[in-house]
N, C-alpha and C positions, 0 to 999 in steps of 0.2 A: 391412650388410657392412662390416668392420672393413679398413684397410689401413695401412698405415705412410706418412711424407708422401713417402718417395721416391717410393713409387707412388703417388701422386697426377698427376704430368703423364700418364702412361699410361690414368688412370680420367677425365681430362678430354679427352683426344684421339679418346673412347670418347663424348663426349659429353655435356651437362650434367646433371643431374642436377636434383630439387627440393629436396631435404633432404640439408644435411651435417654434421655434427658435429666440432669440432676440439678436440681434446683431449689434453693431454701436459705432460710434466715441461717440456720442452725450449720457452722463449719465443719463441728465433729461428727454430725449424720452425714452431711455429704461426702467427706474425705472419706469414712467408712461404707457407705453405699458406693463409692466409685470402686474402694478396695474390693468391695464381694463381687460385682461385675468383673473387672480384671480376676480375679482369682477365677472365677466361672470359666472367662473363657480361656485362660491359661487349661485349665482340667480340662477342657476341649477342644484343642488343639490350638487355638490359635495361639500361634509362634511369636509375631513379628507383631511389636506396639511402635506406632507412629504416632508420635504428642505437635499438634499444632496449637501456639497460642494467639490468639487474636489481639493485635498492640495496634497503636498508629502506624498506618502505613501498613497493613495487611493485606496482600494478595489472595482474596478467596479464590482465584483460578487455584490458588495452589491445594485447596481443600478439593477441588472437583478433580485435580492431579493424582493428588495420594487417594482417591476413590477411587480412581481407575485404573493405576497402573497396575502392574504386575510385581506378585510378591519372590521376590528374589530367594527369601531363604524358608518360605512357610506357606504354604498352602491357603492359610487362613490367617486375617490380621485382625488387629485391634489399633482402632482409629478412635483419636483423640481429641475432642476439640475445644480448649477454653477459653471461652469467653467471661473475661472477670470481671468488664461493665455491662456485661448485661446490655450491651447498648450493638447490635452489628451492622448498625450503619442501612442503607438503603441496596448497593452490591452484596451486603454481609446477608441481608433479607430475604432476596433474590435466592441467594447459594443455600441456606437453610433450608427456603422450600421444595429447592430441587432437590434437596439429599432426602429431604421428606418423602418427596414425591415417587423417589427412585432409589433407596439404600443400596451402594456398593455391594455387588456380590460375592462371597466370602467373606465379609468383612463384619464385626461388629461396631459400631461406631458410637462412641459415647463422648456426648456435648455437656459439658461441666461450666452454670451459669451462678453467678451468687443469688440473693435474694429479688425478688423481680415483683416492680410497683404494678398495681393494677392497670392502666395502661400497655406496658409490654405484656402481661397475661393475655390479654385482647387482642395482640396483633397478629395478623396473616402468618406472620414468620412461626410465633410460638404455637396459636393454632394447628398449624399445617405438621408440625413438631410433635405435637402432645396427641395429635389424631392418630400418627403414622408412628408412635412409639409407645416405650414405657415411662412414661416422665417420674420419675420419684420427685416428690417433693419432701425436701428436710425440713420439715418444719419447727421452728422452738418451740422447747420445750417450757411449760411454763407451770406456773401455782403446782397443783396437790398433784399431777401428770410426772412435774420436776422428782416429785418422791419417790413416785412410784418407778420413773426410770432409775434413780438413783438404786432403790432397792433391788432393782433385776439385774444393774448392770453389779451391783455387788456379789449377788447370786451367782453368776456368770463365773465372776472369779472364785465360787467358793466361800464367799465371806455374806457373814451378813451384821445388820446394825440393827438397833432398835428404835424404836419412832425418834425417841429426844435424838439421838447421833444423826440422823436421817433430818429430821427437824432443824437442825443444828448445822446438818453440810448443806441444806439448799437455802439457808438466810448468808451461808458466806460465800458461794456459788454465782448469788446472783443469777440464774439461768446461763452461766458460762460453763458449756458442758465440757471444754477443755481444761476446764479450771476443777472440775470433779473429779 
């Protein structure tokens, strides 16, 4: 099931989930949509986070390892897996759609991908991914949307601006929402 990250607190208020996917153009929705995920399942028990990152020369047996093994200090884990090109190879494909096919038990397991060309949307691996999870997509933010975030996440903190400020911080933003 595909959502955007705004609906992400409404899909975690619903419940945790095993398997999510975070994917998008936009860095500071997804570094914040990974942080609500961990923070969830921190408040529900899971103890013990295991971060693999996917480089040259990456052993996926080692992902189907920390799947399986036994949690030494925590009942329940959080599993981590980044893929920063976006690219996991033909073995990396393979091991996606096992974890697809069959999520670790106890574990919640969150796959952190950057922006992905139409192409990788289409393949078996993401497919089998996006069927068997919650995939958020971070999407950018862009034109009059850019405002309207600008003003909520002002709100958020308390503060607000008026159209010209607001006008005025998304022509020097450029849609860099780390840069807001």
């Amino acid at each position: 099931m595909r959502i955007d990250s705004e609906q992400l607190p409404q899909q975690l208020a619903r419940g945790l989930k095993p398997l999510y996917v975070v994917f998008g153009e936009e860095l500071l929705l997804s570094i914040e949509t990974a942080d609500r995920i961990r923070a969830k399942a921190l408040e529900q028990g899971y103890g013990e986070r295991r971060i693999l990152t996917v480089e040259t020369g990456f052993d996926w047996g080692e992902l189907a390892m920390a799947g399986n093994s036994m949690s030494l200090f925590a009942p329940k884990r959080l599993l981590e897996l980044r893929i920063p090109t976006g690219k996991p190879g033909k073995e990396g494909s393979e091991a996606l759609q096992a974890i697809a096919a069959a999520p670790p038990e106890d574990t919640v397991t969150l796959i952190s991908l950057p922006a992905l060309d139409r192409q990788t949307l289409g393949s078996k691996w993401f497919e089998a991914l996006e069927a068997a999870s919650v995939a958020v997509h971070a999407a950018a933010v862009k034109g009059e949307r850019l405002a309207i975030w600008l003003s909520s996440r002002l709100g958020q903190h308390g503060l607000q601006a008026d159209t010209d400020t607001i006008a005025f911080l998304v022509s020097r933003v450029e849609g860099n929402l780390l840069a807001a």
